[in-house]
N, C-alpha and C positions, 0 to 999 in steps of 0.2 A: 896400286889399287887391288882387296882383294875381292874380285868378283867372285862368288862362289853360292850362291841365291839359292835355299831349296825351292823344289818347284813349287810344292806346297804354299812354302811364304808368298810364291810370284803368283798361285792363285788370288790367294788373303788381300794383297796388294788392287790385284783389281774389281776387286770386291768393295775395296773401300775406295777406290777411284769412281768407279757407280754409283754406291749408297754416298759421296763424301761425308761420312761419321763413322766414326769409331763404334760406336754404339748399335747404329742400325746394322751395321757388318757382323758383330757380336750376336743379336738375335736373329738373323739369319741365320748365321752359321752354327749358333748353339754352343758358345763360349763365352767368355767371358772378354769384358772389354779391358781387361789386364792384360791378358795373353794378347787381343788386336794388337793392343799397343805395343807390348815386348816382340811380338815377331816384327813388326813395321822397324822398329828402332834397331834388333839385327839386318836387317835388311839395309835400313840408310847405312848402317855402321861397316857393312861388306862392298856398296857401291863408292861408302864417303861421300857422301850428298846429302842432302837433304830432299828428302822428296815430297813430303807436302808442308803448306802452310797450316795453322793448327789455330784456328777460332772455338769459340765457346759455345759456337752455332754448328758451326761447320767444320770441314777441309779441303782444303784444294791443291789439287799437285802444283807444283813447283816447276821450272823448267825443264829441269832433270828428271821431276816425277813423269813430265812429258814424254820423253823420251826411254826411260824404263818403260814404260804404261806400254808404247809402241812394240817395243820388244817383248814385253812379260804376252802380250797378247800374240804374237806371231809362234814365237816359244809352244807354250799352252797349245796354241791349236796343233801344233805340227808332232806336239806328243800325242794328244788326242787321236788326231789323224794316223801316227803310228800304231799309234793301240788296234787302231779299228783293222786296219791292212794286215798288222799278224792275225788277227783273228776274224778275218774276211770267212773264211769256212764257216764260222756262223752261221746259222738261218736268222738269229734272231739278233738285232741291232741293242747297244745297250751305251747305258750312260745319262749323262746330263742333256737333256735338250731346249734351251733357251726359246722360246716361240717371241712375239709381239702379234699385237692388232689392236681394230677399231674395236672400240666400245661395243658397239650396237651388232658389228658382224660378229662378232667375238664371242660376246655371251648367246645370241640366238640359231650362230649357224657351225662356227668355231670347237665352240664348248662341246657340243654332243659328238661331233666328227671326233676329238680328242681324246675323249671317254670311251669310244671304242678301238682306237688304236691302242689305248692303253691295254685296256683288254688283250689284244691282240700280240703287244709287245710290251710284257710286263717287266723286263728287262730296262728298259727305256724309261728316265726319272724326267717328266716333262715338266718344266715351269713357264708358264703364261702369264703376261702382261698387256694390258688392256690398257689403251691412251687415245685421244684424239687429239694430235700433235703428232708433226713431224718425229720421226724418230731415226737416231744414227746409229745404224746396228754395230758399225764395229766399237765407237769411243762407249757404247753402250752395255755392250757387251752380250748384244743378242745374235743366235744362229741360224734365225727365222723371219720373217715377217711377212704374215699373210694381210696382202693387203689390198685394198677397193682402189682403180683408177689408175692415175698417170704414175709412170716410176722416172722419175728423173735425173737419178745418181748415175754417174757413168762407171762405177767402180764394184759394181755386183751385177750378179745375172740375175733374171726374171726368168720364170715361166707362169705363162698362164694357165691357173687350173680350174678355171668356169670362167662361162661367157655373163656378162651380165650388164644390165642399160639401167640407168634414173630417167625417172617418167614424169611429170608434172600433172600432178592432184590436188582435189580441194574435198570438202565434206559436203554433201546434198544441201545442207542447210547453209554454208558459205554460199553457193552457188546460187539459191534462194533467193539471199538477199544482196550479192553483188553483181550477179550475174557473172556467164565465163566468158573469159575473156575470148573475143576470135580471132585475135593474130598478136604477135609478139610485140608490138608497138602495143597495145590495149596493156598486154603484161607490164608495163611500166605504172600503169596506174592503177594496179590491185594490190591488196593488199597480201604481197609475201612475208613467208617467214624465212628469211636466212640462216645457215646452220655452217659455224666454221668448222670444216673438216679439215682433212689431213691435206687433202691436194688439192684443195677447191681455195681460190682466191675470194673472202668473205665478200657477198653480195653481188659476186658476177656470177650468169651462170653460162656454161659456154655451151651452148648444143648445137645438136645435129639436125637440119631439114632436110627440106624437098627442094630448098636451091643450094644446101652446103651448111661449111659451119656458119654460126651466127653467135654472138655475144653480148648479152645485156644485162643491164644495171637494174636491179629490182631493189628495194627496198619495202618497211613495213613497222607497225609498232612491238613486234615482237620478233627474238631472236635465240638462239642458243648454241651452244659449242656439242650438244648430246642430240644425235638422232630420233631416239626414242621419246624425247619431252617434245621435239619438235612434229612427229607423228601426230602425238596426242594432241597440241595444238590442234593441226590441221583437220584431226575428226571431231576436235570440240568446236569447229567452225572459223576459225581466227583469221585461217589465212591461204592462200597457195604454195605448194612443198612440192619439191624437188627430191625425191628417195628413190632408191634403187630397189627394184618388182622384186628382190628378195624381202626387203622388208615391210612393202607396202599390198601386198600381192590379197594375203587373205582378207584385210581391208575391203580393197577393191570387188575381191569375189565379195565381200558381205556387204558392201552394199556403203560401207561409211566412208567411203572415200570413191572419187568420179575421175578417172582421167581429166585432166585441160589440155588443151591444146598437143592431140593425141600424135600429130604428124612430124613431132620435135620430141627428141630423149638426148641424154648423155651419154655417151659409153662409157663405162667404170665398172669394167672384168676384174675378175679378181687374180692378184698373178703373190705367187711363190717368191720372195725376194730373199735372197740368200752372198754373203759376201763374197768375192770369186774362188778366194782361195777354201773356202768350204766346198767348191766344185765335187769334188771327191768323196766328201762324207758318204758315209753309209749313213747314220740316223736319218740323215738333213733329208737324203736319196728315196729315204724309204716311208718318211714323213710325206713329200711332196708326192709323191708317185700313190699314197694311202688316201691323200685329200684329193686329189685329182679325180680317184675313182668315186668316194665317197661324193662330192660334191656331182659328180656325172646320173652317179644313182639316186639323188635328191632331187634331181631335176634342176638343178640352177644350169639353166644355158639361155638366162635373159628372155623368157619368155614366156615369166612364170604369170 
């Protein structure tokens, strides 16, 4: 077999293991979908495999593409990771840095934080992705993910860089006309708006009292996967919401939105999730340690 992969190709490679198309990989990258293809085809041709499946739609790795994909991405980092270590003397971190997040934290609290690290470290080629859906940073191929709530993976570290709780609100004029509810038994028969997020099981909500946790089943005639149409909901009157005081906060000060049932919130801080073996990064280090301050100076510590 002859192995012998530039690294270049074993980027291209996972690039279209992400995008699976030839096509989407090409306009990323700013070549042409000839060249995707002739480098992939040296690439099988040096492991002798085949490593994706090839549809009119799509592609998808192969066993062996499995298995390359595992490698090309350990490789990659640990060159990356060399780069940064000879050039630790640096003040100023540089390179690619893959971010992730929510929709809603992303473009209102994310975005502006980003904009001035850039500033800051103009060095540093940052690309951001925005989803609400679970997301797998390494088969994904992200270096970041700044994210709201539970972190469940055992195979990355977390740090948390703001404190922050979801409140349960309604609009003066919801209240008006269904009345607020006075204890979380009543919450079952108002009308909520459910919102599928990244870590929340749709239409449960788990929170925090005054005797512990508690979990309930709420439902409603309306529902959505985006924070922000389910906001507007909730001050167009529809229903009871569930958001976290970063996004519902000036709301609240104006007047279109009322706490319910004020003595019950959720925790969902925001923590820094990064895969272990980025431990080391300088970007990743100086990313998180940038937001941390940044979010301390905005005042997100959950009690906004």
């Amino acid at each position: 077999m002859n192995i012998k992969p530039q690294l270049e190709d074993l980027r291209l490679f996972c690039v279209v293991a992400r995008n699976r198309s030839f096509a989407e990989t090409a306009r990323e990258l700013g070549v042409s979908k000839a060249l995707v293809s002739k480098r992939i085809a040296l690439l099988e041709s040096g492991v002798q495999e085949r490593l994706f499946h090839r549809t009119t739609r799509n592609v998808q790795m192969t066993a062996q593409g499995e298995i390359v994909h595992q490698w090309a991405q350990r490789i990659l980092e640990d060159v990356d990771l060399m780069g940064e270590a000879i050039s630790r003397e640096r003040a100023a971190p540089s390179g690619v840095l893959r971010i992730c997040s929510s929709t809603g934290f992303g473009r209102s609290r994310l975005a502006p934080a980003l904009s001035e690290m850039a500033r800051q470290f103009p060095q540093l080629e940052i690309q951001v992705e925005l989803f609400d859906r679970p997301v797998d940073l390494v088969d994904e191929g992200f270096q970041l993910d700044i994210r709201i709530g539970q972190v469940h993976e055992g195979n990355v570290i977390k740090r948390r860089i703001a404190r922050n709780r979801r409140v349960l609100c309604a609009s003066p004029a919801y209240i008006e006309r269904y009345g607020a509810p006075q204890s979380l038994d009543e919450l079952k028969i108002h009308r909520c708006i459910p919102i599928r997020e990244r870590d929340q099981d749709f239409g449960r909500w788990e929170l925090d009292g005054p005797a512990g946790p508690v979990t309930i089943k709420v439902s409603g005639p309306l529902s959505a996967n985006n924070g922000e149409i389910v906001r507007q909901w909730a001050i167009d009157g529809h229903g009871i919401i569930l958001r976290s005081t970063w996004d519902v906060s000036r709301e609240i000060e104006a007047g279109e939105l009322v706490p319910v049932l004020p003595t019950y919130f959720q925790q969902a801080d925001v923590w820094a999730v990064y895969p272990s073996r980025l431990s080391v990064s300088a970007k990743v280090k100086v990313c998180v340690e940038f937001l941390e301050t940044w979010f301390e100076q905005a005042g997100m510590n959950g009690d906004l």
